[in-house]
C-alpha angles and dihedrals in degrees: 000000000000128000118243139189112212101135129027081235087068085071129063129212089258096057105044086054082059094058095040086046087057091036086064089042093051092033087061092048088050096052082048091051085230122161112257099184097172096135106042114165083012120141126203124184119198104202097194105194084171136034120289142174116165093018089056102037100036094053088044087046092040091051090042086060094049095059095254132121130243137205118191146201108185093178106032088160097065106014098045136055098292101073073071090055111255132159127262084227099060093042085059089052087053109036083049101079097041087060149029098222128032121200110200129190105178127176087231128094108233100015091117086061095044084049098053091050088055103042125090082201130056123289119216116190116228088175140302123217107292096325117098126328095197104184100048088054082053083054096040090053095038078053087054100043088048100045103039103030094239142027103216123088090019113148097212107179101202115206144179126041110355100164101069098016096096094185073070095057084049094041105054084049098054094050098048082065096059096044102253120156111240122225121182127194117182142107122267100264092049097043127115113292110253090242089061093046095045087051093049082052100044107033100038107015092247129152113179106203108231134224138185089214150343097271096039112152105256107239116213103268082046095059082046095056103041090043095057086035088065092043097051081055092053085234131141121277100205088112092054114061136170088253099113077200103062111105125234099270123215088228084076094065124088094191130012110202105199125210141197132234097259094224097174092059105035115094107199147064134328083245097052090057091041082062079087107045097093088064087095110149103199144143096285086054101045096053090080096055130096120281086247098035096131127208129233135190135157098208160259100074134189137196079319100093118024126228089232091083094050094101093040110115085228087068114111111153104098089047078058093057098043097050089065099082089061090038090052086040101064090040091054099046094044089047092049088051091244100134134050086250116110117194128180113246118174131169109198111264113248104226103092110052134135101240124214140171093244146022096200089218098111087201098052111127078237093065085060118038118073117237090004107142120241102237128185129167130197124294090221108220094019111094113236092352113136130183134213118252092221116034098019092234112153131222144165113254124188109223 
């Protein structure tokens, strides 16, 4: 059977520090121009159903460098098959037998794990709808471990809009594996969806203590937490005091991962999407930062980060961005079998859900797709929750 990423939970701790380890190992070779012909005679096909930039480029980029061919399709959606109307089903099942490797981007939650269960060759998510983007959470924490030096013990403080930005629903997973502690700072439209929540919580045991905004007045129970959060570090407590009045201060961060309104996504008002304007992460604010606070963004950005910041040694966004061709390196060439290193990758079998008629997502891949089964399994620890199998989305079901 092949391997497949289509969610960042596919992968343990343990495996995502073998493919940074080998990252370090290609990214030496690259800044020495030296040959990496690991896949030699490979073939990868992106199949693009929305707009890219890095992902595309930077997995084309990455399998070029390999040695490996590529075929592409940058605007599946208009320029393939499905302009006709055919399934993505039946393009994987396709698409399956012209490559070794299919990255997909689909405008559906949950089409990365319909294709998986449908290819004969690995599936590597790119990103569906507003669902999970795993490898740019891959290329968000080897930014971190690069940068920083460690991932653990991190305080990352994630704003912007966290509700449709789905490199956000990767990313608080993934660093929930390294023991990082979460921040969110975002309004209520834009915050962290409950499942996700409910998930971090479940899964990792993992709460991220939320904010409106970066000079939020502290409650209480948040002086309390923070308080005992310093001390359990052994750090200083000169930024918490017993003042209930004091606001959460960006000194405090370690890392500010920055993200866009995602227009295409959000249904509502002009006013709804200006909610967010005033998230704007720029020199003033930055001046009160500390001196190694570093700066993250996925791109494209919007009003939501200033340029004023781009020289600025705390930026780290287009290092980010850069660091994507040896981290898709490395996951190209351990999913391809081309390296020693072996990794677990799973995706859930499909053979013990709860079925039902309909997942009220309407952006789940199953909305879409014709005769494709509504599938939920058991939210362990949450009496009658169930989530989908696709898209992740929970609900209460009577049984």
């Amino acid at each position: 059977m092949p391997k497949h990423l289509v969610s960042i939970n596919d992968l343990s701790k343990a495996s995502i520090e073998k493919i940074f380890d080998l990252a370090d190992k290609i990214d030496e070779k690259l800044q020495k121009k030296e040959p990496i012909d690991l896949c030699k005679d490979k073939i990868m096909a992106t199949m693009f159903y929305e707009p890219s930039t890095r992902t595309r480029m930077s997995f084309e980029s990455a399998m070029y460098r390999l040695g490996g061919k590529v075929i592409s399709s940058a605007d599946t959606k208009s320029t393939s098959s499905a302009a006709k109307g055919e399934s993505l089903i039946d393009t994987i099942k396709v698409i399956q037998h012209y490559a070794d490797l299919v990255i997909l981007r689909h405008f559906n939650d949950g089409s990365a794990k319909l294709a998986a269960e449908n290819s004969l060759v690995p599936i590597i998510s790119g990103g569906d709808g507003s669902h999970e983007h795993p490898t740019q959470t891959l290329c968000d924490l080897y930014t971190l471990r690069r940068e920083k030096g460690k991932i653990k013990g991190l305080n990352i403080a994630l704003c912007g809009d966290l509700r449709y930005g789905r490199t956000v629903h990767s990313l608080v997973y993934g660093l929930a594996k390294f023991g990082a502690t979460i921040f969110t700072v975002a309004p209520d439209d834009f915050a962290l969806p409950e499942h996700v929540e409910r998930r971090l919580k479940l899964a990792y045991n993992t709460e991220v203590k939320k904010f409106k905004k970066f000079d939020e007045h502290l409650s209480a129970t948040d002086v309390l937490f923070m308080k005992n959060l310093k001390k359990s570090k052994g750090a200083k407590e000169e930024l918490i005091s017993e003042n209930l009045f004091q606001p959460i201060p960006i000194e405090y961060f370690d890392a500010i991962y920055v993200t866009r309104i995602q227009m295409e996504r959000i249904e509502g008002t002009k006013s709804r999407h200006e909610s967010l304007m005033s998230y704007l992460v720029n020199k003033e604010l930055l001046e009160k930062a500390k001196n190694d606070t570093i700066v993250l963004h996925p791109l494209p950005r919007r009003s939501e980060l200033s340029y004023d910041i781009d020289k600025d040694k705390r930026a780290a966004y287009f290092k980010q961005a850069a660091y994507g061709v040896p981290v898709r390196m490395a996951l190209i060439a351990i999913m391809l079998g081309a390296t020693d290193d072996n990794i677990k990758m799973n995706i859930e079998k499909s053979d013990d859900h709860f079925l039902e008629d309909k997942c009220s997502n309407h952006n789940c891949i199953t909305q879409e797709e014709e005769n494709v089964q509504h599938k939920f399994d058991k939210v362990e620890g949450a009496d009658n929750t169930y989530r989908c199998y696709y898209c992740d989305l929970e609900k209460i079901v009577k049984v």
